[in-house]
N, C-alpha and C positions, 0 to 999 in steps of 0.2 A: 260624507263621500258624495262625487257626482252620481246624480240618482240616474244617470242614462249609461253607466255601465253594469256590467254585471259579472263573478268573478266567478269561477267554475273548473273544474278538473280540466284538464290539458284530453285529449283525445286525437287518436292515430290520424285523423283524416284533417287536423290543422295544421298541418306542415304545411302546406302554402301560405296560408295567412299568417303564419308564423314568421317564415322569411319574408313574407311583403313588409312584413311589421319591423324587423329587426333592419330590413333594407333603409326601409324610412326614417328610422331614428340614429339611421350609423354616425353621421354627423353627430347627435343632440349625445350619443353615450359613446363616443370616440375619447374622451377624457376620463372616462372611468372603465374602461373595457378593454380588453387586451385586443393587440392585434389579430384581426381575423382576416383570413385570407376567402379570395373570392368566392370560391365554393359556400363556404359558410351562409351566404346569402341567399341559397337558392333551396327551392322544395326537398332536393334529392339529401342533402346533405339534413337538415332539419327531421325528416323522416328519420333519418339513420339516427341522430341524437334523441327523437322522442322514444324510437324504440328500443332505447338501450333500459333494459330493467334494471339496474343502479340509479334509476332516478325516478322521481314524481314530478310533475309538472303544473302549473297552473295557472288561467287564459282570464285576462280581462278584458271583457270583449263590449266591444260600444254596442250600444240597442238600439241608437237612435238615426244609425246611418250605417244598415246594412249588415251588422256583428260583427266588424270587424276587429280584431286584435290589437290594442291599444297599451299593452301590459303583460308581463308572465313573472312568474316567481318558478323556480326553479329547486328540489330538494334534490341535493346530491352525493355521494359519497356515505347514503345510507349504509349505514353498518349495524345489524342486529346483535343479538345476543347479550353479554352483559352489558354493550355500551347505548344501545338504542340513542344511537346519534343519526345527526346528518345538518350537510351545510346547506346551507340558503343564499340563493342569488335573487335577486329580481329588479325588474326597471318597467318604466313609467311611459307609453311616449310622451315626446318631449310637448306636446299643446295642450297636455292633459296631466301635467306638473301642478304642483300647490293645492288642488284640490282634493284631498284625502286620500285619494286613491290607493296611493304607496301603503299606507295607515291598515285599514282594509284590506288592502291582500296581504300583507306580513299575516294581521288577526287573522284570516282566513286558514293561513299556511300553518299556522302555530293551533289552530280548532283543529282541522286534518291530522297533523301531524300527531296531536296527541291522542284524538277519538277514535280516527279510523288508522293509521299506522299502530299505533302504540308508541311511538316515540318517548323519551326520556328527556332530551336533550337537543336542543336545534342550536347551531354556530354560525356568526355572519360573521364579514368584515369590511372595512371600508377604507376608501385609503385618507389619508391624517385629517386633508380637508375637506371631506365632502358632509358637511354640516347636516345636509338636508337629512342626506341617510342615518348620520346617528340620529336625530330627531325622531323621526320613525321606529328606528330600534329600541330609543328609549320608551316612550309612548307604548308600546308593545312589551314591555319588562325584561329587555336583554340587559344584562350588567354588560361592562366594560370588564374584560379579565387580564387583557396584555397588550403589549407593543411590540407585531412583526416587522422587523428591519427586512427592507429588500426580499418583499413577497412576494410580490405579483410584479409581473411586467409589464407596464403600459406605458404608452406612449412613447416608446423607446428607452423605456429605463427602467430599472429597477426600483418599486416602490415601497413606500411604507405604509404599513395600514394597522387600523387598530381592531382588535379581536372583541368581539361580542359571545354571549352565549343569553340562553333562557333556557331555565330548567319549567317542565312541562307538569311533571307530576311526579312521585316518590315511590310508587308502585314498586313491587321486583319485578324483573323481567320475567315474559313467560318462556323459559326455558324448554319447556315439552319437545 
């Protein structure tokens, strides 16, 4: 991994650097990210997404020039109880590609997910070509489990992606 970032819990007071970050790579993840409309790009609206408790979040933030946001993974659509799932997003910015990074914060999200959530179960998915990201996924122990037709919308159309999963550990749930 680039030894000048460093990969860390997401926190209520980086919504700004959040959307400077996502501002700046909207170009570089314009081909794998759905349309977002303007707002999306600004503090107010990032705030409102960090604070929504159906998610966890997590920040890779450069050291070497100021901490700025360079990366997030995202756990979302947490569901406890007997399924201890949830899906996984994340992105890279785009000048800080091919150096482990992506590697790294998956591991990071899948140590979290299992020690401190309890998680079961984490779900990606990727759309058919985007090579880099299975690479990552596999490197990380996610199986290949299926093929969604026409799942996400990008780019103006309807795409197809392929389903990932990694089971975390075999525990039972703690129901209490």
């Amino acid at each position: 991994m680039d030894v000048s970032v460093g990969i860390r819990a997401g926190r209520d007071g980086d919504a700004g650097a959040l959307a400077e970050a996502l501002a700046r790579n909207r170009a570089h993840m314009r081909a794998t990210e759905p349309y977002r409309p303007e707002r999306y790009y600004t503090a107010e609206a990032q705030a409102e997404r960090l604070a929504d408790g159906g998610r966890r979040w997590f920040a890779v933030e450069e050291t070497d020039e100021g901490e700025r946001i360079v990366g997030a993974a995202i756990l979302s659509g947490i569901v406890r109880g007997p399924f201890q799932s949830a899906s996984l997003g994340y992105w890279v910015d785009g000048r800080r590609t091919g150096r482990g990074i992506a590697g790294a914060l998956v591991a990071e999200v899948l140590r979290a997910s299992r020690d401190d959530l309890g998680l079961h179960r984490i779900e990606a998915s990727t759309l058919l070509d985007n090579h880099a990201s299975q690479r990552v996924l596999a490197r990380a122990g996610f199986e290949r489990i299926g093929h969604a037709p026409r799942y996400l919308h990008i780019a103006g159309e309807w795409r197809d992606h392929l389903l990932f999963q990694r089971i975390l550990h075999d525990r039972a749930p703690d129901l209490a």
